[in-house]
DRENPA-3360 file (N, C-alpha, C; in nm, 2 decimals, always signed):
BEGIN
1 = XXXXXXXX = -3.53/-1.16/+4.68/-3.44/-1.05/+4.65/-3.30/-1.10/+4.61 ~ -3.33/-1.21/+4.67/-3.14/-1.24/+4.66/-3.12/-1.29/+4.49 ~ -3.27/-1.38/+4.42/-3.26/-1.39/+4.33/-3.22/-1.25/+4.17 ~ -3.32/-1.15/+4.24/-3.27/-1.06/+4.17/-3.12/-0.99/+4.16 ~ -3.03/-1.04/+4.27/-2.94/-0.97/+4.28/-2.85/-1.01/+4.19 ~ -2.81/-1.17/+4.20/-2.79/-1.28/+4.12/-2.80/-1.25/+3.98 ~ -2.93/-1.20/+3.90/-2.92/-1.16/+3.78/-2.91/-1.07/+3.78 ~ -2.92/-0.99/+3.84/-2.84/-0.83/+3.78/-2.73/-0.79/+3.79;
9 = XXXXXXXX = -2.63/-0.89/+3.86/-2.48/-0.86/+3.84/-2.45/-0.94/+3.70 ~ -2.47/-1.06/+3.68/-2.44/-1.14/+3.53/-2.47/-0.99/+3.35 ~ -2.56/-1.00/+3.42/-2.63/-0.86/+3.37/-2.57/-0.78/+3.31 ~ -2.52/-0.67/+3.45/-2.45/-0.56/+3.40/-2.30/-0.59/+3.34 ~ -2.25/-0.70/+3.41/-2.15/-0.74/+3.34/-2.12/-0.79/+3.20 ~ -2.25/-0.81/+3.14/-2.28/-0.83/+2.97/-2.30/-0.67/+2.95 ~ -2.35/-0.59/+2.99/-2.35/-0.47/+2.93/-2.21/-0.40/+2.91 ~ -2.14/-0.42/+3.06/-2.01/-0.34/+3.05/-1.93/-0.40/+2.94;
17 = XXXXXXXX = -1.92/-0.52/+2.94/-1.83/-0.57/+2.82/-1.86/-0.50/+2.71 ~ -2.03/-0.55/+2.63/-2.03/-0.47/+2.52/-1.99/-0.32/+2.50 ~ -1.99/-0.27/+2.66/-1.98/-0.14/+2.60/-1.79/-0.09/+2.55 ~ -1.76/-0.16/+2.70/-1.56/-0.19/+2.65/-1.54/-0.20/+2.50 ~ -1.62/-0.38/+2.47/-1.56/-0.40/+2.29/-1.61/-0.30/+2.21 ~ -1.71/-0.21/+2.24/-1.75/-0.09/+2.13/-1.69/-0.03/+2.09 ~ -1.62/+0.08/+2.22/-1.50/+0.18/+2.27/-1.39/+0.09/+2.21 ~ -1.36/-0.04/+2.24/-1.24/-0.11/+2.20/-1.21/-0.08/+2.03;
25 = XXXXXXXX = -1.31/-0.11/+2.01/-1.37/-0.12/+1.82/-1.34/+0.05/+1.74 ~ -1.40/+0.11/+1.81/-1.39/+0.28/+1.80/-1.22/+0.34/+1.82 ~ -1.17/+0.28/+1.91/-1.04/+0.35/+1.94/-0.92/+0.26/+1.83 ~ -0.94/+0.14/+1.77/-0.87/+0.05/+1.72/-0.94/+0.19/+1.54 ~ -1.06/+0.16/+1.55/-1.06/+0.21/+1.39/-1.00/+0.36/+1.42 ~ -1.00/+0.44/+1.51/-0.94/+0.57/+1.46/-0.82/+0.55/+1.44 ~ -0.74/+0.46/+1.53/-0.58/+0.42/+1.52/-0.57/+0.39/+1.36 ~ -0.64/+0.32/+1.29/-0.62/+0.32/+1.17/-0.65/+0.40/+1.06;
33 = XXXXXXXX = -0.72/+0.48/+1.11/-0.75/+0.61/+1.04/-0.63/+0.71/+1.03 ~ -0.57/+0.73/+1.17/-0.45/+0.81/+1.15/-0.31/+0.77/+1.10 ~ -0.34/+0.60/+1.10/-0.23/+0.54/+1.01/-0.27/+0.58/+0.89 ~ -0.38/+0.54/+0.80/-0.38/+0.58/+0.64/-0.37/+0.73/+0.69 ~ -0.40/+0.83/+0.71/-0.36/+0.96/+0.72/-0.21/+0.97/+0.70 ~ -0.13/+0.94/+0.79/+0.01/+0.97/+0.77/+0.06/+0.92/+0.64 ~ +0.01/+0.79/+0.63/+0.05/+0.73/+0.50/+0.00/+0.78/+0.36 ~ -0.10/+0.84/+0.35/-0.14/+0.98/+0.25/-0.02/+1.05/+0.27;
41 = XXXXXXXX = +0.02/+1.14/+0.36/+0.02/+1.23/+0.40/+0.20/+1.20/+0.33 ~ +0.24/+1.09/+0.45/+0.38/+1.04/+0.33/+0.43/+1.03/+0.24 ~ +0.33/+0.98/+0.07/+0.29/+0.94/+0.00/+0.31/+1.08/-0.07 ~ +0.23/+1.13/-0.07/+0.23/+1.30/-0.11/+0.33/+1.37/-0.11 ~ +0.39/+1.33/+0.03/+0.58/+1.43/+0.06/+0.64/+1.33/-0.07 ~ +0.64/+1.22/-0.07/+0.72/+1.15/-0.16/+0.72/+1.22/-0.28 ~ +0.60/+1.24/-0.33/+0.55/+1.26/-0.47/+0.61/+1.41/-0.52 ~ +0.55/+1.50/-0.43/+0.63/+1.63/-0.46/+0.76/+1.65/-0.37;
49 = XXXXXXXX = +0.84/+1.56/-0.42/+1.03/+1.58/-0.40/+1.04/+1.52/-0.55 ~ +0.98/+1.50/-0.63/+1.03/+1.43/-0.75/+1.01/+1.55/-0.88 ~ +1.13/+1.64/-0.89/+1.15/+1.71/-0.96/+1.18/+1.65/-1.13 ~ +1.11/+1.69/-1.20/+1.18/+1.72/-1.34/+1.29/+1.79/-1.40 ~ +1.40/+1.67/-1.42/+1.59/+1.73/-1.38/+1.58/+1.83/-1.50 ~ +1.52/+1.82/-1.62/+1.55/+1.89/-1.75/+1.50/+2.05/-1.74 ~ +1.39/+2.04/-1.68/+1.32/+2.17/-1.65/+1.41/+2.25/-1.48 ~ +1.43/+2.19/-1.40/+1.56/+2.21/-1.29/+1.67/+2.31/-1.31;
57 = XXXXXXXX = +1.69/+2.18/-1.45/+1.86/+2.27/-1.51/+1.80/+2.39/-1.54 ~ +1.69/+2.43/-1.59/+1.67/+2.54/-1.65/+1.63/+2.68/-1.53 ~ +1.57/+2.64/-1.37/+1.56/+2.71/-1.29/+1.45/+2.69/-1.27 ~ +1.36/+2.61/-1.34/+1.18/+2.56/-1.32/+1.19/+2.47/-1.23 ~ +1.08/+2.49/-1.16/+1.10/+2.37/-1.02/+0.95/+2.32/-1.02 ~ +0.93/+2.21/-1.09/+0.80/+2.13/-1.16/+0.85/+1.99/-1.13 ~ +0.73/+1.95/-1.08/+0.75/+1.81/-1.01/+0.70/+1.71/-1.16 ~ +0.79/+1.61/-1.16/+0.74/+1.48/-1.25/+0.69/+1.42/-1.22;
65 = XXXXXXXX = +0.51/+1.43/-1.31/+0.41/+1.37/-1.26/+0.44/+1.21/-1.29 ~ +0.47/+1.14/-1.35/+0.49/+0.97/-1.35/+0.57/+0.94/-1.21 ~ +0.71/+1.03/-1.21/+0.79/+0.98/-1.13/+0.73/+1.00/-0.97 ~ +0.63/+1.11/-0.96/+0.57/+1.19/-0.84/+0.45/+1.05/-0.81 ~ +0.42/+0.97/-0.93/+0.31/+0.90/-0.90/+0.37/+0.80/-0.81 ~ +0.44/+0.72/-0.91/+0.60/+0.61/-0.86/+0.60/+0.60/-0.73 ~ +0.66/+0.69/-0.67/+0.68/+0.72/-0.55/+0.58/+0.73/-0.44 ~ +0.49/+0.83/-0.47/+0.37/+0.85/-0.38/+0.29/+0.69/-0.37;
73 = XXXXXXXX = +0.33/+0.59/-0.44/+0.22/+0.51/-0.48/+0.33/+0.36/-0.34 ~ +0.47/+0.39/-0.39/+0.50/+0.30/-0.30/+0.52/+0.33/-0.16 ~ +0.57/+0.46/-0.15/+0.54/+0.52/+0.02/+0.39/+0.47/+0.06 ~ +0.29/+0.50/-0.01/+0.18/+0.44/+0.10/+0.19/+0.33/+0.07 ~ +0.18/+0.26/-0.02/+0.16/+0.07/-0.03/+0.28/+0.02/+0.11 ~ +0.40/+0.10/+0.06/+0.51/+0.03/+0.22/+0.44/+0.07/+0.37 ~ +0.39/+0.21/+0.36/+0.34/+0.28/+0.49/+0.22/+0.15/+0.53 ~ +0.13/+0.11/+0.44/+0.03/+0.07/+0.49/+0.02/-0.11/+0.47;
81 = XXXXXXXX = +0.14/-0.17/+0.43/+0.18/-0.31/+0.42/+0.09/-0.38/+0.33 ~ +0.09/-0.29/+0.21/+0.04/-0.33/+0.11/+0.10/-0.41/+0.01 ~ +0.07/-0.46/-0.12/+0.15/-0.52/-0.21/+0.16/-0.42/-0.31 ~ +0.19/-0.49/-0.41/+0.21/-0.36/-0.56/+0.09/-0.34/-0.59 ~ -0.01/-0.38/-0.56/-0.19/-0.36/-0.62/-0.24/-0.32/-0.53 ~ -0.24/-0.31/-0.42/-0.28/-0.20/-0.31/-0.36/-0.32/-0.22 ~ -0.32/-0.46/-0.26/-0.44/-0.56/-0.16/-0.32/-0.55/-0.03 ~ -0.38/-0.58/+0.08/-0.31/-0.59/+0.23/-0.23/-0.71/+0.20;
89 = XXXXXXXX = -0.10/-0.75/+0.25/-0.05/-0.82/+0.32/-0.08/-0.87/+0.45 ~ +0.02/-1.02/+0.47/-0.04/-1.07/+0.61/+0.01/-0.97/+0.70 ~ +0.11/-0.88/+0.72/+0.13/-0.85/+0.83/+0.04/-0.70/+0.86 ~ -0.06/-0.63/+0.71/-0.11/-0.50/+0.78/-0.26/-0.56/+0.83 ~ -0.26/-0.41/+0.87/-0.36/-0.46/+0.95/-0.52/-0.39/+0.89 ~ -0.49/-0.43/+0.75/-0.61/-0.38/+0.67/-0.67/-0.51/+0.59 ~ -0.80/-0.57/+0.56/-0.81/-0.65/+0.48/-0.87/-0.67/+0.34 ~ -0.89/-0.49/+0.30/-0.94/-0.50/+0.18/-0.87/-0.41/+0.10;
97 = XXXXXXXX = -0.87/-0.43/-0.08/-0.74/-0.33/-0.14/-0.76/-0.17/-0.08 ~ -0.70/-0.12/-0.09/-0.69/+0.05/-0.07/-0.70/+0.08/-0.21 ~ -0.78/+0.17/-0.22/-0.78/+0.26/-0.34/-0.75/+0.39/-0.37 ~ -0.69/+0.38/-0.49/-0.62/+0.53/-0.53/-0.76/+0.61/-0.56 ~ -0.80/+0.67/-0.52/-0.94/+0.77/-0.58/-0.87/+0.87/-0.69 ~ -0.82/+0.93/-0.64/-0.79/+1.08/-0.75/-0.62/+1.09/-0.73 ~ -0.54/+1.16/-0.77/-0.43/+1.19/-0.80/-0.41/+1.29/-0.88 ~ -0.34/+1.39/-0.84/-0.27/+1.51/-0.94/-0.22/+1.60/-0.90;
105 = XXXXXXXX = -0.13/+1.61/-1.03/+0.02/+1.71/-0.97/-0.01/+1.86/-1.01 ~ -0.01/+1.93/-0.96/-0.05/+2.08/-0.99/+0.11/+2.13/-1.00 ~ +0.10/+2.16/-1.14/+0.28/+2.19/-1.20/+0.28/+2.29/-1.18 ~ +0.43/+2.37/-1.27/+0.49/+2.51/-1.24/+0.43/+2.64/-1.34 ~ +0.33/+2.55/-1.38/+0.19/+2.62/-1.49/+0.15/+2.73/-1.45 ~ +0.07/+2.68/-1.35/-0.07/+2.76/-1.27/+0.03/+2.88/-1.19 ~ -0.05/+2.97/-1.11/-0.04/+3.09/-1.10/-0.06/+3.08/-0.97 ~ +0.03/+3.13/-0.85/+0.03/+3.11/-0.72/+0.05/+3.20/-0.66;
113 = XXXXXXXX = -0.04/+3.19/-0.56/-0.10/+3.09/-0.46/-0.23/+3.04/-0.56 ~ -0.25/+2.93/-0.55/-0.39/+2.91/-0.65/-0.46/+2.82/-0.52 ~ -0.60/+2.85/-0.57/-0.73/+2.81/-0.51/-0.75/+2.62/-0.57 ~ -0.71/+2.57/-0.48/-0.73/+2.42/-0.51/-0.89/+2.39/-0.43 ~ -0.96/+2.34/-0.53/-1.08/+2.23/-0.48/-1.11/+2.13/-0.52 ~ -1.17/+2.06/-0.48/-1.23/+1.93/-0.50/-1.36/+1.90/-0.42 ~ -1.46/+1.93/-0.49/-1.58/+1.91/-0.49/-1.65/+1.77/-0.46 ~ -1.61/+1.70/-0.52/-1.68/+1.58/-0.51/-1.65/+1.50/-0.30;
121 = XXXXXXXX = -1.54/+1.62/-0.27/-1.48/+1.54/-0.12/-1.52/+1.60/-0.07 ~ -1.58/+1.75/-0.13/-1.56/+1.86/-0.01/-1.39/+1.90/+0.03 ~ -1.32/+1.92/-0.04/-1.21/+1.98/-0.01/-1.17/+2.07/-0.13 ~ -1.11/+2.16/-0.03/-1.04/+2.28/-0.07/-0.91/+2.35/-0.01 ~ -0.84/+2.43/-0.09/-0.71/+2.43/+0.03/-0.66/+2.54/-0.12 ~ -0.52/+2.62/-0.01/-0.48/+2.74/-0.13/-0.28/+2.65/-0.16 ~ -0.25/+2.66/-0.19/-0.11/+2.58/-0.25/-0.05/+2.75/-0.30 ~ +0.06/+2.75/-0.22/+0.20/+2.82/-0.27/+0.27/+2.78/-0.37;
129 = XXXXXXXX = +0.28/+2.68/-0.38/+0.40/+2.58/-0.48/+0.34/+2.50/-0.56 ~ +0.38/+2.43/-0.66/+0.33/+2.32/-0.70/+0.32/+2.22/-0.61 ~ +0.24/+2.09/-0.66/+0.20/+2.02/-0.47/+0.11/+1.91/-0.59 ~ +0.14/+1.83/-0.47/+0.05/+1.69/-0.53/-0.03/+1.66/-0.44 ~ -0.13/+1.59/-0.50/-0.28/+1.57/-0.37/-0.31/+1.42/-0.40 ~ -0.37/+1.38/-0.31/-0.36/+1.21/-0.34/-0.51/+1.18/-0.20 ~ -0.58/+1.12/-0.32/-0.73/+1.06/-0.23/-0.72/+0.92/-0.20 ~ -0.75/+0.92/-0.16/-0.77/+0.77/-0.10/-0.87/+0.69/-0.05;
137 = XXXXXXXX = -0.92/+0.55/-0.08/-1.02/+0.50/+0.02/-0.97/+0.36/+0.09 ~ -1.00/+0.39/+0.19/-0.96/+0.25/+0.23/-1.06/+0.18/+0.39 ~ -1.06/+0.09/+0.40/-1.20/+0.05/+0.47/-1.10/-0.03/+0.59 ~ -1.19/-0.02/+0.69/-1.15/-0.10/+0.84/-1.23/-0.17/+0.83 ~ -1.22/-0.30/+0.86/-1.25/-0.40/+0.89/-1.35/-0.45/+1.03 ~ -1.35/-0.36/+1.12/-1.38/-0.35/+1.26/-1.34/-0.54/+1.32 ~ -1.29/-0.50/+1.45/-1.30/-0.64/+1.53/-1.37/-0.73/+1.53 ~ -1.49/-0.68/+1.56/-1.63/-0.74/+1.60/-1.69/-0.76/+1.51;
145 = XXXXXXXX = -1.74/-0.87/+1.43/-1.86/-0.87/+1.33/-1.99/-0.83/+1.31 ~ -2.01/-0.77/+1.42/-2.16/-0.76/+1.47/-2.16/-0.59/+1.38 ~ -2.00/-0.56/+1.35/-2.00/-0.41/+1.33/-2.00/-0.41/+1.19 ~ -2.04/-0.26/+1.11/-2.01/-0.29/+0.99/-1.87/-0.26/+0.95 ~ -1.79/-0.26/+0.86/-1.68/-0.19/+0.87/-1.72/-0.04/+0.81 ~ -1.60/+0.03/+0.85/-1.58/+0.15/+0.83/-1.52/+0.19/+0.72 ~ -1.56/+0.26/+0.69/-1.52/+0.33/+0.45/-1.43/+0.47/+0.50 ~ -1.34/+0.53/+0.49/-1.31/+0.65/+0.49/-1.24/+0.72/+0.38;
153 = XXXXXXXX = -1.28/+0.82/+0.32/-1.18/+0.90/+0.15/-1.10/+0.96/+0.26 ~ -0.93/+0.97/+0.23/-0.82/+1.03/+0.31/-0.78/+1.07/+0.22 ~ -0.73/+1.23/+0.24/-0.70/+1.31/+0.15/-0.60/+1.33/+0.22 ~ -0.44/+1.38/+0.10/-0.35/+1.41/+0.18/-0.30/+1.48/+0.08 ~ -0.23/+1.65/+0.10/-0.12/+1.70/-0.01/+0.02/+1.71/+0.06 ~ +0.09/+1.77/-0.04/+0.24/+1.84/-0.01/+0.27/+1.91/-0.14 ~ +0.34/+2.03/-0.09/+0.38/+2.14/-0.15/+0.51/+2.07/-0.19 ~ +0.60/+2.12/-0.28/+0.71/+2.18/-0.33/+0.77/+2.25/-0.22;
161 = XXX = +0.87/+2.22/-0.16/+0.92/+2.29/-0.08/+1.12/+2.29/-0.11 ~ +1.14/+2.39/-0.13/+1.24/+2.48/-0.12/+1.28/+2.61/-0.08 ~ +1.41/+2.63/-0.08/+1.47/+2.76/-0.03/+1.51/+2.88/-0.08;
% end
């Protein structure tokens, strides 16, 4: 008996671990999930503050899509300790490039509130304002090798916001 006891504490103490580094592995990749979220999410506020001064003067309030890109492109590369090409730096805590999936500025054109979708993600959303939307993919690497990494599309907009 005494033998049995002996291996079934070694035992369960292999199980509990693996189950700790699992949960460990799972709570680490959501933490980086809601990092690229905010960093979308940033990226996007960036993009739509970048007004078109010539259309402004006039009382049009249309965001400049180059300059909206500019911006949205270095708010997340800084948010997520990227370089100018979207590959990780030593200090983030990502190890493969992030990719720009989709990008686009919905100008002072369209007719609002307008029905925004995007099919290919499953998203859809209604915009008051002109607003820029920004996809993204970017992969977690997981702790453990035993795991695969994790792929996630992060979608982020922002409106045009004034008074």
């Amino acid at each position: 008996m005494l033998i049995y006891k002996m291996l079934i504490i070694p035992l369960m103490l292999v199980i509990w671990l693996m189950m700790y580094t699992e949960q460990l592995d799972h709570e680490l990749s959501m933490k980086a999930y809601y990092k690229g979220k905010q960093a979308v999410n940033r990226g996007a506020h960036a993009g739509a503050l970048q007004l078109e001064e010539q259309q402004l003067s006039e009382g049009i309030f249309a965001i400049d899509p180059e300059m909206a890109y500019q911006m949205a492109t270095e708010y997340l590369y800084a948010n997520l300790q990227l370089d100018q090409s979207g590959n990780p730096t030593s200090q983030s805590y990502l190890r493969e490039r992030v990719e720009i999936l989709h990008f686009e500025v919905l100008d002072a054109s369209l007719t609002y509130p307008f029905e925004y979708s995007l099919s290919e993600y499953g998203y859809s959303t209604t915009f008051d304002r002109p607003a820029v939307v920004i996809v993204i993919r970017m992969k977690y690497p997981r702790i453990f090798s035993s795991n695969n990494p994790v792929e996630w599309n992060i979608i982020g907009n922002s409106q045009l916001v004034f008074q």
